[in-house]
C-alpha positions in Angstrom: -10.9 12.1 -21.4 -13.2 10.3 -23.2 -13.1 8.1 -26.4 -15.3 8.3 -29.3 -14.8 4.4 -30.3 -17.1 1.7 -30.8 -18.2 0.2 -27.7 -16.4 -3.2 -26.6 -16.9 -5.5 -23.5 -14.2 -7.2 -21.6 -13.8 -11.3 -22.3 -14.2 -12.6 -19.0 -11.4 -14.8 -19.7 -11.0 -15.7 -15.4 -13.6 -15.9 -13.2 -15.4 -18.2 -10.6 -15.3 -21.2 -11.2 -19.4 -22.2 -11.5 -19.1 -19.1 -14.6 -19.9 -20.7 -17.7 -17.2 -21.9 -20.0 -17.1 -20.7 -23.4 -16.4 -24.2 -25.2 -13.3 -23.0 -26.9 -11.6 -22.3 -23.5 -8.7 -23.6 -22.0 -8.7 -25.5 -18.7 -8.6 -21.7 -17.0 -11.5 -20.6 -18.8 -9.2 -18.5 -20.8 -10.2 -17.5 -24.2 -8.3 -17.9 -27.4 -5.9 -14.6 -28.2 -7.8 -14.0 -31.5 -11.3 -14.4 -29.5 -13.6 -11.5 -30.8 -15.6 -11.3 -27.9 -19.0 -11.4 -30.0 -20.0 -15.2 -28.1 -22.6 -14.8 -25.5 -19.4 -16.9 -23.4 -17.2 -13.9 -23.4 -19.9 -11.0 -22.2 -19.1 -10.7 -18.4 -22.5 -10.4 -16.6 -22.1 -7.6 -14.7 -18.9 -5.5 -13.4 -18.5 -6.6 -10.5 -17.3 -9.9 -12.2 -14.8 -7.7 -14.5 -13.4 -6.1 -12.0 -14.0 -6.4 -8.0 -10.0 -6.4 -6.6 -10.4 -7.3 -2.8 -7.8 -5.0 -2.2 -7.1 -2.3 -4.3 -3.6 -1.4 -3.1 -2.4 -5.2 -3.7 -3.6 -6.3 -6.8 0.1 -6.8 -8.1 3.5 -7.4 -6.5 6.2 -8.8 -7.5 6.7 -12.4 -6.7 3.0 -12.8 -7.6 2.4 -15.3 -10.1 -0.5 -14.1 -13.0 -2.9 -16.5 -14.2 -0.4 -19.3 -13.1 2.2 -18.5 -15.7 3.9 -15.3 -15.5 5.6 -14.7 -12.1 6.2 -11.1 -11.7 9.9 -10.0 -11.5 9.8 -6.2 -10.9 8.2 -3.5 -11.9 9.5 -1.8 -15.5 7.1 1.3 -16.0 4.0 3.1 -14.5 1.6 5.5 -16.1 -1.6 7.4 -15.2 -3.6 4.2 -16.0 -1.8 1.1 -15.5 1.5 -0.4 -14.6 3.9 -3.0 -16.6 5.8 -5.5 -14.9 8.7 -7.7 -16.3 7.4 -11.0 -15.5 8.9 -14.8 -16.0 7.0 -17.4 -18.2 6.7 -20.5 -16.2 6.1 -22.2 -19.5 9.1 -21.7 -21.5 11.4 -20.0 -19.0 11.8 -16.9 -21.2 10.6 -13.1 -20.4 7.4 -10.9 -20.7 5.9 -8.0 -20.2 3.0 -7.9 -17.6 0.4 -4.8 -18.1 -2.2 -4.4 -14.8 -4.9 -2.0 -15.2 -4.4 0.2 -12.3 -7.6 -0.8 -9.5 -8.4 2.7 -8.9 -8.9 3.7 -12.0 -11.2 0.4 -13.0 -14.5 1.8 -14.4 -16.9 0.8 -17.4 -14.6 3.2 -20.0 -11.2 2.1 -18.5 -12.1 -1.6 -19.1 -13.7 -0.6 -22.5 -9.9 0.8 -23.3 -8.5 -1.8 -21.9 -10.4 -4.4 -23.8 -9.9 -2.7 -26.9 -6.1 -2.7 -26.8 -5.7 -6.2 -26.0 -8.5 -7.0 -28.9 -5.8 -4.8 -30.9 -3.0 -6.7 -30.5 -4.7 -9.6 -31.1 -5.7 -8.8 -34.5 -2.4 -7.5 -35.1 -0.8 -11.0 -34.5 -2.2 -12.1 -37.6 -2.1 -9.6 -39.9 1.7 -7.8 -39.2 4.9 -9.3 -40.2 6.1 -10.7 -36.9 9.2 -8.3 -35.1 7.7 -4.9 -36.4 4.7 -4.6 -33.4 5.1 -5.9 -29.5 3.3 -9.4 -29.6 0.5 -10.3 -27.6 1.0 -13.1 -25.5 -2.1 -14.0 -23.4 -4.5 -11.8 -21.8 -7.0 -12.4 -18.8 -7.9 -11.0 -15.2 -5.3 -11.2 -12.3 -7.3 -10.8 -9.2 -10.1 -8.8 -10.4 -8.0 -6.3 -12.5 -7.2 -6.9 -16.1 -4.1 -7.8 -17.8 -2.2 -8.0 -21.0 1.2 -10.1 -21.4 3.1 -9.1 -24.1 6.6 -9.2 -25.5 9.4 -8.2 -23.4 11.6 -6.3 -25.7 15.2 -6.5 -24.4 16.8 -3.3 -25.2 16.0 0.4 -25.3 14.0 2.8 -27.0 14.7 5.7 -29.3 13.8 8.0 -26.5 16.5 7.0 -24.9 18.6 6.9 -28.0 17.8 10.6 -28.8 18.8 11.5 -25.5 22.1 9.6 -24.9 23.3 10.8 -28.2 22.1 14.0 -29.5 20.7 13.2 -32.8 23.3 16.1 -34.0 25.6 13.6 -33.9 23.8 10.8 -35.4 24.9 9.7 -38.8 22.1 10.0 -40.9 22.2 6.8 -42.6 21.5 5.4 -39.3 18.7 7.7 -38.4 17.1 6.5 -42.0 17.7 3.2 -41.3 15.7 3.3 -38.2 13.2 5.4 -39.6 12.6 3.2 -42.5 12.2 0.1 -40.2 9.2 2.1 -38.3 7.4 3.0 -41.0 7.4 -0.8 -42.1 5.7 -1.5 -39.1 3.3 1.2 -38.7 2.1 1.2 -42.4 1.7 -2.1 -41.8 -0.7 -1.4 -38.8 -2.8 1.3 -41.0 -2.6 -1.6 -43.6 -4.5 -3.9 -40.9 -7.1 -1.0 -40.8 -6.0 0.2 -36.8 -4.8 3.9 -35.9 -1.8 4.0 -33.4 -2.6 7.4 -32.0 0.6 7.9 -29.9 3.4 7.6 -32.3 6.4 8.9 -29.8 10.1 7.6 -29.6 9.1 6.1 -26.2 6.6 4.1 -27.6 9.5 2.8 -30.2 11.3 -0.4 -28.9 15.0 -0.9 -30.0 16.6 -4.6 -29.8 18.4 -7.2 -31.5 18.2 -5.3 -34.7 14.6 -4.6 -34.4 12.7 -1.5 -34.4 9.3 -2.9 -32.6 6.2 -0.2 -32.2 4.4 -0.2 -28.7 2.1 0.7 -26.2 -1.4 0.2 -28.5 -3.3 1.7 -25.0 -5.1 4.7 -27.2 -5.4 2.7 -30.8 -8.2 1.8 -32.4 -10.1 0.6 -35.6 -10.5 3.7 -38.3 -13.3 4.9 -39.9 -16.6 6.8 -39.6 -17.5 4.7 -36.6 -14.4 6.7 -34.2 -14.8 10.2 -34.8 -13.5 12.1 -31.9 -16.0 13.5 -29.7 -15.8 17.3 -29.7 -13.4 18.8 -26.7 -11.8 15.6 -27.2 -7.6 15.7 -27.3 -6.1 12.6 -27.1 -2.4 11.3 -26.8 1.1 13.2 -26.7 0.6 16.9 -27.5 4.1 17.3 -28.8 3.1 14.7 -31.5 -0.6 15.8 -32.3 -1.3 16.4 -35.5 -3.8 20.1 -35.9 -7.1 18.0 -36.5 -7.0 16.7 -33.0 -4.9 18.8 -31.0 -7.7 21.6 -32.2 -10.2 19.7 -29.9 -12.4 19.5 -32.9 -14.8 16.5 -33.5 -12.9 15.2 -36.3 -12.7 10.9 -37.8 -9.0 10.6 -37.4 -7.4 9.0 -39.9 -3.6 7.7 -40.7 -2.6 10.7 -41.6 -2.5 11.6 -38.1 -0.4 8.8 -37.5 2.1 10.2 -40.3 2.1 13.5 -38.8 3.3 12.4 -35.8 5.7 9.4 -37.2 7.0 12.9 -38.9 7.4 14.1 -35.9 10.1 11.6 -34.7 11.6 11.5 -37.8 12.7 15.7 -37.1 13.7 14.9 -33.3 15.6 12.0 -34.5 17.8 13.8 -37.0 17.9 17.3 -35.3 17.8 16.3 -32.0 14.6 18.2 -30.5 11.0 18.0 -31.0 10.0 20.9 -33.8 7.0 22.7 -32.1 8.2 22.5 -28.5 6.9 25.3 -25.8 6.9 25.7 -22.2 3.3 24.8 -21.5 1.3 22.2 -23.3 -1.5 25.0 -24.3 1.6 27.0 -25.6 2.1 23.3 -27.9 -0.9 22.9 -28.7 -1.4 26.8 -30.4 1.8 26.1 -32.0 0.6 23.1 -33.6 -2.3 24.4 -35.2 -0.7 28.2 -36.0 3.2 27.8 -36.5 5.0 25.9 -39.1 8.2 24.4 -37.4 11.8 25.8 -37.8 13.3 24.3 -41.0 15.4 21.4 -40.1 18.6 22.8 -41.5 18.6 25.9 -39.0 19.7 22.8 -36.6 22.0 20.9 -39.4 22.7 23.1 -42.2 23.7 20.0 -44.3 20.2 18.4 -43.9 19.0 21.5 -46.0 17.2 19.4 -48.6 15.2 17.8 -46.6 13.5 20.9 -45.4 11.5 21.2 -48.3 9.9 17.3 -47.4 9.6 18.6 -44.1 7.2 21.3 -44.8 5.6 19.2 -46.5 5.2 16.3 -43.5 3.8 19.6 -41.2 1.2 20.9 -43.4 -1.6 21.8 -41.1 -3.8 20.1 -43.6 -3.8 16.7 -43.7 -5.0 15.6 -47.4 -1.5 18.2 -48.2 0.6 15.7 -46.4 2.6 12.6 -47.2 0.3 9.8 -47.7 2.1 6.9 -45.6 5.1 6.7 -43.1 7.1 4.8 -45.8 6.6 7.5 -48.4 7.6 10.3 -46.3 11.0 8.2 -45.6 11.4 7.6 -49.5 11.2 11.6 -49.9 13.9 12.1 -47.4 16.0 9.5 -49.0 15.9 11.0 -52.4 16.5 14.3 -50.7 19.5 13.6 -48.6 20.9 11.1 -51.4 22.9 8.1 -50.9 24.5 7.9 -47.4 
């Protein structure tokens, strides 16, 4: 579907070699991570240069070695629009993550989205704490098709977490522990003025003590400039909050992001999703019609915390908690000392 974002353009950050050079480029022609994009240097000409794989099937294997630095190991994860690779840096002899843009789906709104997420995480380099978001690494064009290196992460994620031990059994200290680290990091992405927009426990790394927040692939800056185009329903409809899950043109704001850190916090402490159906349709009328079941129907000692609950699902979102952190404060004075 399509986004209602401003407009970016691909860097053209690899390319032949009589392309001109932007003068703050490496010896690759690669552009600087916190490059803008704004310099006549980084506006590819035309897209056939951003993206012309000579063979579609092969862009990536592993073994391949990605702009002469990251040789890729295996591959770690695929999705509807790309696939992520864990990959070896040549330079330092230590691990990343390699994310292709899949070649058949390489057109002028995929390399937009593509762009934009890498632009992301580039701004979010300088302006979050560094362990609370995946890092951006380097970023370029790997035989035609775009990539991102990032982070690898060594660990899990609280998907895996929830589902390995059911969250019934999860002491709560713990589960507000981890749920305090997260909001750290994504208030500190609204604070940088960028939206998340999939706010899931797969998107939530878990590793040497960290609580990392991941997969930027549908953020963007907020404000008047991205309201959502009407029909538009973007991200995970388990975690939509009702302004965009009702298709609505709406600007989405981080309250959005709140309602679906909420969300995880529910799953995390009674071990299932609150509004969950057998359909997505059947979701997506239960977020904008039903309340969810209070929390203590699942753990009848969490009682107090149904009342901040409620309050994290309110269907409108001016009613709702103002920041991730504050929603975790509110639990924590509810549940008390643990």
């Amino acid at each position: 579907m399509g986004q209602a974002i401003t407009r970016v353009t691909l860097p053209l950050v690899e390319g032949p070699r009589t392309a001109a050079r932007a003068p703050c480029a490496d010896e690759h022609g690669a552009l600087p991570l916190d490059c803008p994009g704004w310099c006549p240097y980084a506006v590819p000409r035309c897209a056939a240069e951003r993206a012309a794989p000579s063979d579609a099937r092969h862009v990536a294997r592993v073994g391949d070695s990605v702009a002469g630095r990251w040789l890729l190991r295996k591959s770690i994860g695929r999705g509807a629009m790309g696939e992520v690779f864990l990959a070896d840096d040549l330079a330092t002899g230590g691990a990343a993550a390699i994310k292709l843009l899949h070649p058949d789906v390489v057109d002028e709104d995929a390399l937009d989205a593509f762009a934009l997420e890498g632009r992301t995480l580039a701004r979010l380099v300088t302006r979050v704490a560094s362990g609370m978001v995946v890092a951006l690494l380097d970023r370029g064009v790997h035989r035609g098709v775009p990539f991102l290196a990032m982070e690898h992460v060594a660990g899990t994620t609280l998907a895996a977490v929830i589902a390995a031990s059911p969250s019934i059994r999860l002491p709560v200290a713990r589960a507000l522990g981890l749920l305090r680290a997260l909001a750290a990091g994504l208030d500190a992405v609204h604070g940088a003025g960028i939206l998340h927009g999939d706010i899931k426990p797969t998107n939530i790394l878990l590793g040497h003590g960290r609580v990392v927040l991941a997969d930027f692939g549908l953020a963007h800056p907020y404000g008047p400039s991205c309201r959502t185009r009407s029909g538009s329903v973007r991200g995970t409809p388990l975690y939509l909050a009702p302004e965009l899950a009702c298709g609505l043109a709406v600007t989405p704001d981080r309250a959005s992001d709140v309602y679906a850190f909420a969300t995880v916090a529910y799953e995390l402490l009674a071990g299932r999703p609150p509004l969950a159906a057998d359909s997505i349709a059947q979701v997506i009328a239960r977020q904008l019609n039903d309340p969810p079941e209070p929390i203590s129907q699942f753990r009848p000692e969490l009682r107090a915390a149904d009342r901040v609950f409620a309050r994290a699902f309110a269907k409108r979102r001016g009613d709702r908690h103002r920041s991730a952190g504050e929603l975790v404060r509110a639990l924590r004075l509810a549940l008390g000392p643990r």
